[in-house]
Every structure is written in structure tokens, then in C-alpha cells.
C-alpha positions as CSV (number, residue, x, y, z in Angstrom):
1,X,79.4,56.1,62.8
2,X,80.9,52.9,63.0
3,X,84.4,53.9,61.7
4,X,84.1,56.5,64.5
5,X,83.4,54.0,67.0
6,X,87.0,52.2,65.9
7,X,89.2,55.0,66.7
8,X,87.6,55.6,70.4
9,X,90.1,53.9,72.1
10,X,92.6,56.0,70.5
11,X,91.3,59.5,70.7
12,X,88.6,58.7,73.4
13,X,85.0,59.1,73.3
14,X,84.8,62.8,74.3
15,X,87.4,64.3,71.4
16,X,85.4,61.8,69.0
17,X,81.6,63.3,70.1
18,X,83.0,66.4,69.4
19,X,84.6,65.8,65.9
20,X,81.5,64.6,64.8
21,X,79.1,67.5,66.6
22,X,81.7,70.5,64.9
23,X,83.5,69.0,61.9
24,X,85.6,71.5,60.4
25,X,85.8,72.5,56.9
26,X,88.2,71.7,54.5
27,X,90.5,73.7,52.8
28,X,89.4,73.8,49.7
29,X,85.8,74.8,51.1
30,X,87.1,77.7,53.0
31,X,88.5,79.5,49.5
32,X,85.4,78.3,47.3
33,X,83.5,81.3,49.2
34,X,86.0,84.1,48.4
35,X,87.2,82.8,45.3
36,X,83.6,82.9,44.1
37,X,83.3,86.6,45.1
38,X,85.8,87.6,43.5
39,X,84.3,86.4,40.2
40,X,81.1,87.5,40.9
41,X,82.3,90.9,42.0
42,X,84.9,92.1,39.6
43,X,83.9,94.2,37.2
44,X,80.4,96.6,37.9
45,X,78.1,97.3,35.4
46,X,78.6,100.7,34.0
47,X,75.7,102.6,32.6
48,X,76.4,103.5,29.4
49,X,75.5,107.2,28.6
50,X,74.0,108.5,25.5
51,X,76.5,111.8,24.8
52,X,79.2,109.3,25.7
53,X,78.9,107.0,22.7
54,X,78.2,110.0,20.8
55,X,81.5,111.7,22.1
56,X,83.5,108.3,21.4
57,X,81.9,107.7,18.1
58,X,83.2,111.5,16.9
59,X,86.4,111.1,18.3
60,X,86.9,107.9,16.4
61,X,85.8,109.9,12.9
62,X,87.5,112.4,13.8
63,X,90.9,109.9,13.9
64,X,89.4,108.4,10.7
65,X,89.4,111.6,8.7
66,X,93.1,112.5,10.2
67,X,94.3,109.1,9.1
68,X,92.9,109.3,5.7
69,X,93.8,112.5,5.0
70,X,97.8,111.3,6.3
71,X,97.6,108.5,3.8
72,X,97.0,110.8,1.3
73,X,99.9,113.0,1.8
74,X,102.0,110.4,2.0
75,X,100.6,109.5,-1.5
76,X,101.1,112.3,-3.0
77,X,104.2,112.5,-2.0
78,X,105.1,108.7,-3.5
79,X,103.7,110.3,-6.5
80,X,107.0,112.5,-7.3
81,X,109.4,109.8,-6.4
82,X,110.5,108.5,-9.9
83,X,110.9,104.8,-10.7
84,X,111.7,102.5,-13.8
85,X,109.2,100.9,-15.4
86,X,111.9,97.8,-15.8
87,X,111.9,97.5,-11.9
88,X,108.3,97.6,-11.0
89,X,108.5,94.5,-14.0
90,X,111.3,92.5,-12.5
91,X,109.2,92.9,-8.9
92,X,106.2,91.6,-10.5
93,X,108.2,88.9,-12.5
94,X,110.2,87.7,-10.0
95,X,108.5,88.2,-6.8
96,X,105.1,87.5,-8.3
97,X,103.5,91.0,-6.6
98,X,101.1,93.2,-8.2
99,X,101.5,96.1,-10.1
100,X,100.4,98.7,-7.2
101,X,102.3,97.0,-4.3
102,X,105.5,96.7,-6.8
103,X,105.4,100.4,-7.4
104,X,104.7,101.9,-3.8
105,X,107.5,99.6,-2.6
106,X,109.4,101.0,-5.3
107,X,108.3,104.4,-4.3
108,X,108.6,104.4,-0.7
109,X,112.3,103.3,-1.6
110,X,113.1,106.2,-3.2
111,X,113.3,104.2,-6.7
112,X,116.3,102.0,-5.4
113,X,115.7,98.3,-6.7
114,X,118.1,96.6,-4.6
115,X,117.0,98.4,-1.1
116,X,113.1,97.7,-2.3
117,X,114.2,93.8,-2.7
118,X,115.7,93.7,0.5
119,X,112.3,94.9,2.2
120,X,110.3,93.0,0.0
121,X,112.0,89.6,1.0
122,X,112.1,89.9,4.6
């Protein structure tokens, strides 16, 4: 009250009663409200529903299943692909892989050493 009681000559006493009967808020009190509802309010709670998890759970072993059976068609077909048992040995030798990764890189290059080294060390 006494710092108020300085500036009354300046302002006078009338503007000075009323800054200190209706102070107004400060910026970063006018925000705090609406910034704090929109935290509060963003996302709604969502009842979860029995047959929905079982719908979700069936559709994601039902993408399962088709993934597994993919993987082993593409297998199979790896299978046929011929390779030299010198190549899968330089790999392993020389890149330090392991048998099984040295022969489906092998594979999936369609036998050709030089391509499967160029994929291998990239």
C-alpha cells in the first residue's frame, strides 16, 4: 500500500483506488485456464467392449496365420534356388555370418556371390 501511495501524484488517487479494488490478471493467468482444459479434456475414456477385443484379437491371428503361411512360401521357394557350398563358406569365413543367414542371403540372390556381398555389406 505504501508503494501505491508513491505514485498518487502521478496517476491520482481515484485511477490508483481503483487499480487496487480490480487488479487485472496477467497474461499468463488468463491462458493457465484454457491451456489446463485442454489437457484435461483431450482424449475421452472409451469403454472398451468385450466382442471388440475379441474381434481385434481374431483379426490379429488371422494376420498371424497369413504371415506365417507367406514366409513359408517364400521358403519353399528359396529351397529350389541352387547355391555353392564354397559361397555360403566364403560368407561365413569372411563376413563372420552364420550358416542359415549365409545361405538365405545366398538364396534370395538367386545363388549370385557377388550381388549377395553387395547386400550383405550395406
Amino acid at each position: 500500500y505504501s508503494i501505491l501511495r508513491e505514485f498518487e501524484p502521478v496517476f491520482g488517487r481515484e485511477s490508483m483506488a481503483s487499480a487496487s479494488a480490480n487488479p487485472q490478471p496477467k497474461k499468463h493467468e488468463e491462458g493457465t485456464a484454457a491451456d489446463l482444459e485442454k489437457v484435461t479434456d483431450y482424449v475421452e475414456d472409451a469403454e472398451i467392449q468385450g466382442a471388440d477385443i475379441k474381434e481385434r484379437i481374431a483379426l490379429m491371428a488371422e494376420r498371424r496365420a497369413k504371415e506365417a503361411e507367406e514366409r513359408k512360401r517364400k521358403d519353399k521357394e528359396l529351397a529350389k534356388v541352387p547355391i555353392k557350398k564354397e559361397d555360403v563358406e566364403f560368407i561365413i569365413n569372411e563376413l563372420e555370418l552364420a550358416k542359415p543367414q549365409a545361405e538365405r542371403s545366398l538364396r534370395e540372390h538367386g545363388g549370385d556371390l557377388f550381388a549377395t556381398l553387395i547386400a550383405l555389406l550395406k
